[in-house]
C-alpha angles and dihedrals in degrees: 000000000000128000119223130169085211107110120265090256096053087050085047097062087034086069106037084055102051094027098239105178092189129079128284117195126200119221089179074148084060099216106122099050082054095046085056092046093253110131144105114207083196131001111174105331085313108123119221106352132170114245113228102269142146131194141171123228120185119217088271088066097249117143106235106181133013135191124163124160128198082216108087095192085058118103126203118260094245097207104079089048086058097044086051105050090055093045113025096083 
């Protein structure tokens, strides 16, 4: 699943458009994104806005892996999400 603080509707249309056929979840509350560290109180002039960031969380609820940038243009390296999704339990 993937985590946005865009609304339920904007995610909506996001993944009709790029036919996504997992879940997006909205944090417009912005909590969760504040609970992992991933938030910005002010960016620019921007108020309350999520950092780039990826992790992995088993079914326990351990994060297994975390990655977050202060460089928006920055994508994760997508190799060691999917290492550690196969060997991360």
């Amino acid at each position: 699943m993937a985590i946005s603080v865009d609304s339920p509707f904007s995610l909506d249309a996001w993944a009709a458009k790029e036919g996504y056929d997992f879940p997006l979840l909205s944090d417009f509350s912005k909590e969760v994104s504040q609970a992992y560290g991933s938030f910005y109180e002010d960016l620019i002039g921007f108020k309350g806005v999520s950092k780039r960031s990826a992790f992995v969380v088993d079914k326990s609820g351990t994060v297994r892996y975390a990655w977050i940038t202060e460089d928006a243009r920055q994508l994760p390296d997508l190799d060691p999400i999917r290492d550690c999704l196969q060997n991360c339990g």
